[in-house]
C-alpha positions in Angstrom: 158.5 -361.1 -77.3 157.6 -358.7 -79.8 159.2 -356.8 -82.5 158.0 -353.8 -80.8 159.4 -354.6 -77.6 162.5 -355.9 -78.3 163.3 -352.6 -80.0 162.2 -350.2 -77.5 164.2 -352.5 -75.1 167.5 -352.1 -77.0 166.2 -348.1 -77.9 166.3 -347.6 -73.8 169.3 -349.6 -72.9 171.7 -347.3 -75.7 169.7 -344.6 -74.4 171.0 -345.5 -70.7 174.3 -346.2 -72.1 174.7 -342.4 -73.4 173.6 -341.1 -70.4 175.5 -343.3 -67.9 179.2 -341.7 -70.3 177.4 -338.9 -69.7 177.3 -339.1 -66.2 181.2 -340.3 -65.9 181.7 -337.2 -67.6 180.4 -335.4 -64.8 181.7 -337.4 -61.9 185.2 -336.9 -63.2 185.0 -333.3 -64.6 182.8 -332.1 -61.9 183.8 -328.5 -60.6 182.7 -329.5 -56.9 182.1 -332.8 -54.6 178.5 -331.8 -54.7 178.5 -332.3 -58.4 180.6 -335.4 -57.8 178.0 -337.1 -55.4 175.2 -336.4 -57.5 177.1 -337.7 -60.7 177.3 -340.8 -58.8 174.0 -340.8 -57.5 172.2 -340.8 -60.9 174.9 -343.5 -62.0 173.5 -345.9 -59.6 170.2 -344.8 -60.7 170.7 -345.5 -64.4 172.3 -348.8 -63.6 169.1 -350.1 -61.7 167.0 -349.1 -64.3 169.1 -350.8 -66.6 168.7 -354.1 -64.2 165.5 -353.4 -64.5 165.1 -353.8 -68.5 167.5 -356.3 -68.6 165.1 -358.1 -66.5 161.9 -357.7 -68.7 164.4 -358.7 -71.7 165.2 -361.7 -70.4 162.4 -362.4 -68.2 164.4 -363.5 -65.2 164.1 -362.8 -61.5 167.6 -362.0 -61.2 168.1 -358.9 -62.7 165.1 -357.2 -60.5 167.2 -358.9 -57.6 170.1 -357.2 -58.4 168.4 -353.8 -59.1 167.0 -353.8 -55.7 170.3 -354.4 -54.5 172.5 -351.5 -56.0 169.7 -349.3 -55.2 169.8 -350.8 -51.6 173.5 -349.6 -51.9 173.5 -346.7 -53.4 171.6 -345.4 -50.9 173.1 -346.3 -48.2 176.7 -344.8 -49.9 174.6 -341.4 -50.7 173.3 -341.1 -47.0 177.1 -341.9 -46.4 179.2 -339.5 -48.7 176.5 -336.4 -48.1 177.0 -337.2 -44.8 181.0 -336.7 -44.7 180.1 -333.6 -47.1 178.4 -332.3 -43.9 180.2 -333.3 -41.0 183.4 -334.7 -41.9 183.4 -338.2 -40.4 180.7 -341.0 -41.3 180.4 -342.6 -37.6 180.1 -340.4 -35.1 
C-alpha cells in the first residue's frame, strides 16, 4: 500500500470518527424521535462505510461482509422504528 493511501485511509476513518460523536450527539440531544431515527440512521451508515475502509486497509473479505450486514440491519430496524413512528405497533 502506498504512502498516499494509507493516509487518506486514516484521514477518512478520523473523519468518520468525528462525525459518528457527532451523530451521538444528535441521537441523544435530539428535540424529536424523528431526529432520533435519523441520528441513528446515518450512524449505521457511517459505521458501514467505516467497514468498508477498514476493508481496503486490510484487504480482507471480512469487513465488506460485515458492512453488508449492518446495512442489511439497519434497514430492516429503520423500516421498523419509522414504522412504530406511524402506526404505533411494528406487526400488525
Amino acid at each position: 500500500m502506498s504512502a498516499v493511501l494509507g493516509n487518506a485511509i486514516l484521514a477518512s476513518l478520523l473523519i468518520f470518527a468525528l462525525a459518528m460523536v457527532l451523530t451521538l450527539v444528535r441521537l441523544f440531544k435530539g428535540p424529536s424521535a424523528q431526529d432520533r431515527v435519523l441520528a441513528l440512521d446515518y450512524l449505521y451508515i457511517i459505521a458501514m462505510l467505516m467497514m468498508l475502509v477498514l476493508g481496503i486497509r486490510y484487504a480482507s473479505d471480512t469487513y465488506f461482509e460485515a458492512a453488508l450486514l449492518i446495512a442489511l440491519f439497519g434497514f430492516v430496524g429503520s423500516f421498523a422504528l419509522a414504522k412504530f413512528l406511524l402506526r404505533g405497533e411494528v406487526i400488525e
